[in-house]
C-alpha positions as CSV (number, residue, x, y, z in Angstrom):
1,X,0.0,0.0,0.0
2,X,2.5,2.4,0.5
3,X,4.4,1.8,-2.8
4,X,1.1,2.3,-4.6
5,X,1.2,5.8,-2.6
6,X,4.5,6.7,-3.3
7,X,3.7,5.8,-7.4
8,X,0.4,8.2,-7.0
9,X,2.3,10.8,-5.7
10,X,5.0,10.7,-8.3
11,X,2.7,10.6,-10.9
12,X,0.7,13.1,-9.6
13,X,3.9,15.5,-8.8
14,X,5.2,15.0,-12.2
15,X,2.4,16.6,-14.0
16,X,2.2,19.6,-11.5
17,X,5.9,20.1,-12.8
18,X,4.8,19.4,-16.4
19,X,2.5,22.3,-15.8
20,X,4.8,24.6,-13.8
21,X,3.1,24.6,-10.8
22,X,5.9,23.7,-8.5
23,X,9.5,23.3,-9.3
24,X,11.4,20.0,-9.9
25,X,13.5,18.9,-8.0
26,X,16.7,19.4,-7.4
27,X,20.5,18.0,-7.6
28,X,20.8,14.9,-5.4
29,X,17.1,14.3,-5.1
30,X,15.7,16.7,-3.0
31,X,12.9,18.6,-4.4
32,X,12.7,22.0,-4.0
33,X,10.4,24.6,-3.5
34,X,9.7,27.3,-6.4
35,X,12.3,29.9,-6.6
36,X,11.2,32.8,-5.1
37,X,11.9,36.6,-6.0
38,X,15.5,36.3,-4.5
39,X,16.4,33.2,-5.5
40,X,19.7,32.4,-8.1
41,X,17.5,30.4,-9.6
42,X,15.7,32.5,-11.4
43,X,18.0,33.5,-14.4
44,X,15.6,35.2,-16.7
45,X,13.7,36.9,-13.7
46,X,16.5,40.1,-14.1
47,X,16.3,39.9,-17.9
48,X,12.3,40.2,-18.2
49,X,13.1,43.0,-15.8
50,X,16.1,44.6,-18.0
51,X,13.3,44.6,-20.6
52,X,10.5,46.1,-19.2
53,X,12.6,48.9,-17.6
54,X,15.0,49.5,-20.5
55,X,18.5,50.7,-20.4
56,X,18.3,53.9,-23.1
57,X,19.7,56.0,-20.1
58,X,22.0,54.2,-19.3
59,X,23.4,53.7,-22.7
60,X,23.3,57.5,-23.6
61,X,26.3,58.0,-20.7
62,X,29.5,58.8,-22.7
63,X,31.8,56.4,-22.6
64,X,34.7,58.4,-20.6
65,X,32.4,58.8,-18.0
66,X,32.4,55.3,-17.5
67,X,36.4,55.1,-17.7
68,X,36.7,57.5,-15.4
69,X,34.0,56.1,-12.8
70,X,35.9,52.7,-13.5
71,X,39.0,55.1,-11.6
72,X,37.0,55.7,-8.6
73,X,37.2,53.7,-5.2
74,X,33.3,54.0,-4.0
75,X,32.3,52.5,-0.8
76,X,28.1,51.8,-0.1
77,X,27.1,51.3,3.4
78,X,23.9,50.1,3.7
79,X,21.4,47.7,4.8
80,X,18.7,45.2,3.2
81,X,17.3,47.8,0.4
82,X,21.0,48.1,-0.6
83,X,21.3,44.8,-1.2
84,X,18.6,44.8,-3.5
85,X,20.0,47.0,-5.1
86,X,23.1,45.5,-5.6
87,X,21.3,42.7,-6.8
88,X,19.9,45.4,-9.4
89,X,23.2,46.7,-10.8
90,X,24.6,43.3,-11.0
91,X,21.9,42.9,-13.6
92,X,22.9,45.9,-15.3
93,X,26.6,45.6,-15.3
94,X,26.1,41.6,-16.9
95,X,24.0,43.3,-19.3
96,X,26.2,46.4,-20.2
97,X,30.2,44.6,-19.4
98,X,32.0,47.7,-21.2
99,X,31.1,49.7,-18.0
100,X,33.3,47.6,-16.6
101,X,33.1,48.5,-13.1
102,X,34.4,46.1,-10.5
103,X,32.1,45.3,-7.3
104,X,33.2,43.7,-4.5
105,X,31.6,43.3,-0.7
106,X,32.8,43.9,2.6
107,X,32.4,40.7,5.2
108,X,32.4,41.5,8.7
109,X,33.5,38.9,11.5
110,X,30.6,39.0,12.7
111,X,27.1,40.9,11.4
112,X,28.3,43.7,12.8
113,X,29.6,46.5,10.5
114,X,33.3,46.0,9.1
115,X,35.3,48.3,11.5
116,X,38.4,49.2,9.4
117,X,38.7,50.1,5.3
118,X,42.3,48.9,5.3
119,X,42.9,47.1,2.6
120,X,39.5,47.3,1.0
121,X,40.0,49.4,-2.0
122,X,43.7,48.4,-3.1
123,X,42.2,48.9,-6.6
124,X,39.3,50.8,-8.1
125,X,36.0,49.4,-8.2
126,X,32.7,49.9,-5.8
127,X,32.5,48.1,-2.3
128,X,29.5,47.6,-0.2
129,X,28.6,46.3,2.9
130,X,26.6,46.2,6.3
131,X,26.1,49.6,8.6
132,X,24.9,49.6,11.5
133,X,21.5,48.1,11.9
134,X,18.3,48.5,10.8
135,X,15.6,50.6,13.4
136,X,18.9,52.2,14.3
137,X,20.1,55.1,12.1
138,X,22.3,56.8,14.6
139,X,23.8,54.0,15.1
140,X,24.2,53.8,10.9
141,X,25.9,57.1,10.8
142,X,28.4,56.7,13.5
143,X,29.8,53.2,11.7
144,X,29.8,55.0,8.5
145,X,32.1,58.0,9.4
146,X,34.0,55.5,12.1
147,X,34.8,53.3,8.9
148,X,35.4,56.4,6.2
149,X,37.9,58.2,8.4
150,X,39.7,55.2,10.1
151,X,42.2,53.6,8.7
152,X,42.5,52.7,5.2
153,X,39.6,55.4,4.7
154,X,41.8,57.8,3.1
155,X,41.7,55.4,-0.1
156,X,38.0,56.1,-0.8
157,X,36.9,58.6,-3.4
158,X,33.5,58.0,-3.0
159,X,31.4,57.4,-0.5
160,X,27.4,57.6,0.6
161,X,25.6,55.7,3.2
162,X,22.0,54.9,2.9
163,X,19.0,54.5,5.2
164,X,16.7,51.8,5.5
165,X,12.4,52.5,5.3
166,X,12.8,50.7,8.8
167,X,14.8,54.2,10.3
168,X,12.2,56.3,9.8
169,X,8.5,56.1,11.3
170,X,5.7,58.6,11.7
171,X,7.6,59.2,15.2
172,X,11.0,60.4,14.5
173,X,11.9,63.5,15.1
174,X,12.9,63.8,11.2
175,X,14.7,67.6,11.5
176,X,17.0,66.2,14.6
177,X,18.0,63.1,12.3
178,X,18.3,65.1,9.2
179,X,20.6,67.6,11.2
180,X,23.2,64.8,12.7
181,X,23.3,63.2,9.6
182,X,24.6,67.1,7.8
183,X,26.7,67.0,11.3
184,X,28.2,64.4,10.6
185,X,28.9,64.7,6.7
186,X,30.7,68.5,7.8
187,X,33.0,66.5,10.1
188,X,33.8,63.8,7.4
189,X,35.0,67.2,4.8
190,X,37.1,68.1,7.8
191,X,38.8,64.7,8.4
192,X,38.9,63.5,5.1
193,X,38.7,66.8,2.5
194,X,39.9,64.9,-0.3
195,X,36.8,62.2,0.1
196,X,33.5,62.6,-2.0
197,X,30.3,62.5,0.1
198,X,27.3,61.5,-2.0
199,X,23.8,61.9,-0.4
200,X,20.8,59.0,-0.5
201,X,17.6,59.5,-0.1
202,X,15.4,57.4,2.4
203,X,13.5,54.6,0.6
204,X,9.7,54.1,0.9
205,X,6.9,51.7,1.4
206,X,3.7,51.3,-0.9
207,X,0.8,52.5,0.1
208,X,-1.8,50.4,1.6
209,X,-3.6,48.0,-0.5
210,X,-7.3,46.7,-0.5
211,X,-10.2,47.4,2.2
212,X,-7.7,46.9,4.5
213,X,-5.7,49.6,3.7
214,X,-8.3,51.8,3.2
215,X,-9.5,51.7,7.0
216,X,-6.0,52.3,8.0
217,X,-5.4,55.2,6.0
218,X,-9.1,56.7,7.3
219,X,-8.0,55.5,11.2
220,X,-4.9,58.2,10.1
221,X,-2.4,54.8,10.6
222,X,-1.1,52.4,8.1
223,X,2.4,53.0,5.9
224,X,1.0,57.1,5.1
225,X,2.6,59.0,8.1
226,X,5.9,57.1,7.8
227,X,6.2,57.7,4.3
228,X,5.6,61.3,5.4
229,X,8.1,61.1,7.6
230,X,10.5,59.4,4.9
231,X,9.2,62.0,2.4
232,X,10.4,65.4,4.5
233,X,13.9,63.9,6.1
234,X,14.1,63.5,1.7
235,X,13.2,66.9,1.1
236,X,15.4,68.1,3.4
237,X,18.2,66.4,1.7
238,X,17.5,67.8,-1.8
239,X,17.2,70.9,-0.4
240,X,21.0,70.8,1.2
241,X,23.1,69.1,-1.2
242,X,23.3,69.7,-4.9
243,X,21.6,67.3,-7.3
244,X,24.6,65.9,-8.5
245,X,25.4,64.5,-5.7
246,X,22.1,63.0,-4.5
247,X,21.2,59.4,-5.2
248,X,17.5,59.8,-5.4
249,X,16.2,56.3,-4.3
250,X,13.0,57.6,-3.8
251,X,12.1,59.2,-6.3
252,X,13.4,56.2,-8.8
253,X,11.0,54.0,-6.2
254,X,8.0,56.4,-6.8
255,X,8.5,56.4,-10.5
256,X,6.1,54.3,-12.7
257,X,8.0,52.8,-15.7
258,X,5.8,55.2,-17.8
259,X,7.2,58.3,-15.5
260,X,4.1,58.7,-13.4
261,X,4.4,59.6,-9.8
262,X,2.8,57.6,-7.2
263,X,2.0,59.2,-4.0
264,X,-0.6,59.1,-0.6
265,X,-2.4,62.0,1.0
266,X,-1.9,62.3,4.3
267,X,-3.3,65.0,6.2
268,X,-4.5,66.5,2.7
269,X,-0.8,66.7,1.6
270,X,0.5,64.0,-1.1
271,X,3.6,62.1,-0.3
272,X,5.2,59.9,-2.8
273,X,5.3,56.2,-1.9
274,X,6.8,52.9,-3.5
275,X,5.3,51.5,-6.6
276,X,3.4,48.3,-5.6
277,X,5.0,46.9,-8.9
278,X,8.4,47.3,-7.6
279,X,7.9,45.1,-4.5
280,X,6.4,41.8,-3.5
281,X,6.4,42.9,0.7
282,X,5.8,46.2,0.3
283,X,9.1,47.2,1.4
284,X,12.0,45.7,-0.2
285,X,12.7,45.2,-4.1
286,X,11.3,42.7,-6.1
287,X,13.3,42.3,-9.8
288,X,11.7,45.2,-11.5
289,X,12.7,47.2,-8.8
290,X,15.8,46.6,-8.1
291,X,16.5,47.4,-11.9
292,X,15.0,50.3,-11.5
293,X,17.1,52.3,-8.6
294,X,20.1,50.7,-9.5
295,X,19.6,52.5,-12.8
296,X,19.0,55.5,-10.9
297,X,22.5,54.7,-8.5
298,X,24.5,54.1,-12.4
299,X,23.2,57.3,-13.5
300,X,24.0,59.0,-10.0
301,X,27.7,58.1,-10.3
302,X,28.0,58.7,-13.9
303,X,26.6,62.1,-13.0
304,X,29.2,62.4,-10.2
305,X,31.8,61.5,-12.9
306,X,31.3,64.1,-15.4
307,X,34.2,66.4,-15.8
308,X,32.8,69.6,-14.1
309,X,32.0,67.1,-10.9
310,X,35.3,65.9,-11.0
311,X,36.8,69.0,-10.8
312,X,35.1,70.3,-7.6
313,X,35.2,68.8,-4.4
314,X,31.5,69.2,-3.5
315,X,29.5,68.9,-0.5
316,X,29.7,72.4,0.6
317,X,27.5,73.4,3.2
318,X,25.0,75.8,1.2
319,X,24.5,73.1,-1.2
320,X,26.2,75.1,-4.5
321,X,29.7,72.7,-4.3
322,X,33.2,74.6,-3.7
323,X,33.4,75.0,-8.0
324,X,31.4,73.9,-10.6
325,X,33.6,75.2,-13.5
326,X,33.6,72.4,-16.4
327,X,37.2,70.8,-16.6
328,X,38.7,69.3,-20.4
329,X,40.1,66.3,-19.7
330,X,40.5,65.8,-23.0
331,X,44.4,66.1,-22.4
332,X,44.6,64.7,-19.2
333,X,43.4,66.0,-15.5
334,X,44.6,69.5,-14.7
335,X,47.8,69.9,-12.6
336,X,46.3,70.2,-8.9
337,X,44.2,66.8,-10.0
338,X,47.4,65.2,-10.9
339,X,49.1,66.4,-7.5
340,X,46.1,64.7,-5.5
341,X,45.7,61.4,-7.9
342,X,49.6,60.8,-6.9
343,X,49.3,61.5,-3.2
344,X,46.4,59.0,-3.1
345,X,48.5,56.3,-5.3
346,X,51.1,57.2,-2.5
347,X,48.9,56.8,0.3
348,X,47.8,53.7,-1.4
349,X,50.9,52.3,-1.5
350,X,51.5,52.6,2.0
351,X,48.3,50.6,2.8
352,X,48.8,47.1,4.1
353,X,46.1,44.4,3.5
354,X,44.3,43.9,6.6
355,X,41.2,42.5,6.3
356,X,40.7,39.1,7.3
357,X,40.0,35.8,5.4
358,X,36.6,36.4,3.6
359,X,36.3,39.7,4.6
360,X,36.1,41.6,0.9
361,X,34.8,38.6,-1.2
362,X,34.1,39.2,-5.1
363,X,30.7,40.5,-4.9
364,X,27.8,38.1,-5.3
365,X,26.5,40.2,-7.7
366,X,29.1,40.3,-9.9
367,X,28.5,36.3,-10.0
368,X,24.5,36.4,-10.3
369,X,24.0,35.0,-6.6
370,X,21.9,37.1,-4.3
371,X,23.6,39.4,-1.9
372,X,22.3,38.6,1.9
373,X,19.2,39.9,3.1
374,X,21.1,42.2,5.4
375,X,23.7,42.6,2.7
């Protein structure tokens, strides 16, 4: 009786693969369940999303923008978004290889933040990793400039550090945060004047779906006020730093692929939330998605890689950068450029590897394997 039962279910689990309804099974016998949104298993899940979203944008960049961001030692500290995101350029850069720029990711010990950058950017190339945790963005910002002005930090270039939905709720005091965060980006410019602070916006949530949703955004509760929230500590932002140096998360999450803004009234003013076709949780980024703002990080850097950035250090505190006078680098960087690019390769020289076994791995995204969850 029970072989009859194991030939029934056989036969009855073969056709549900036949018919796609569950996956079969894998390697070794053991059957596994469908691949969901993050799996590596899903190869064509990033190309039906390179498709739908389209890479014109991206392909209008010059190409010596592109050679000189593939120059630039970038450092991303973030949390689970991020990692989407990562995901997300991944995608891109398999799809576009002339970009050619290398990712790699920082491992800590333990899942704590990596405490020292020594070693980490020996060559060009962008590396991410954890900061901080999530609920915690004090906490984010003080392991960001620890880890940018510590040792090995005076390689960087680049470097931004990004906020999770899960910092910001209808209860933060948003002007406080918004003010130790420009605190703390003045005393980076003061320990490290020759580093490149780019600026991300908060990401968002989508609005509240169904009948549900509806009585939570009449009750005044729901994901409304926090994307409030999210939506001023953002506007503060914009209104600081110049654009070109603002990687606009949330407004590439906000963004319908037809350019449409998506938004929620709250207290009769409308705030601009995460497309519900860019997520399958409402918060973090399903493949469409996660083309979609890494796009929007490409084009940020390309941006920050233009000649007239290039030339200016940026990040001044009324928000107009220290010289936005367009360079030709048609013959080469001007003289002071040159003077700096050789005390960095000096400086570079001087660092010693010191990051442990597996702490800067080639980034899984490079290889087509998802980036942790808290990656």
């Amino acid at each position: 009786m029970r072989s009859l039962h194991r030939v029934a279910f056989a036969s009855i689990a073969s056709s549900l693969v036949g018919i796609g309804l569950i996956a079969p099974p894998r390697s070794g016998g053991v059957e596994g369940a469908p691949p969901g949104p993050k799996s590596p298993e899903r190869p064509d899940a990033h190309a039906d999303a390179l498709s739908r979203v389209g890479l014109a944008e991206i392909d209008a960049v010059p190409a010596e923008r592109w050679a000189l961001l593939r120059e630039r030692r970038i450092y991303f500290a973030h949390q689970s978004v991020g990692g989407n995101m990562m995901r997300g350029l991944g995608a891109i850069l398999r799809e576009r290889p002339a970009i050619g720029i290398a990712t790699r990711r920082l491992v800590a010990p333990s899942r704590e933040t990596p405490t020292t950058a020594r070693g980490a950017f020996e060559s060009p190339g962008l590396v991410h990793g954890p900061a901080g945790s999530n609920g915690d963005p004090a906490a984010k910002f003080d392991s960001f400039e620890r880890f940018v002005t510590g040792a090995g930090g005076e390689a960087i270039d680049v470097a931004f550090v990004k906020l999770c939905y899960a910092d910001i709720s209808a209860s933060t005091d948003v002007d406080a945060l918004f003010a130790r965060y420009a605190a703390m980006v003045e005393r980076i410019r003061k320990a490290r004047p020759g580093l490149t602070v780019l600026h991300a916006t908060v990401p968002l949530k989508s609005a509240d779906q169904g009948a549900k949703g509806a009585v939570k955004r009449l009750a005044g509760g729901g994901t409304g006020p926090s994307n409030a929230a999210r939506g001023r500590y953002n506007l503060l932002l914009r209104a600081r730093y110049p654009k070109r140096e603002i990687v606009d998360i949330a407004r590439a999450e906000s963004r319908e692929l037809d350019g449409s803004e998506v938004t929620t009234t709250v207290s009769g003013v409308a705030w601009p939330v995460l497309c519900a076709g860019y997520t399958s949780d409402g918060g973090h980024l399903n493949e469409v998605g996660q083309v979609v703002v890494a796009r929007a990080l490409l084009l940020a850097l390309a941006e920050h890689a233009s000649p007239s950035a290039s030339g200016s250090r940026g990040n001044e505190p009324d928000g107009r950068g220290a010289d936005r006078r367009p360079r030709d680098f048609r013959e080469g960087p001007p003289a002071d450029l040159r003077e700096k690019r050789d005390e960095k390769r000096d400086v570079r020289r001087d660092v010693r590897r010191d990051v442990k076994p597996g702490g800067l791995q080639e980034d899984d995204a490079e290889r087509g394997a998802p980036v942790g969850s808290r990656a």
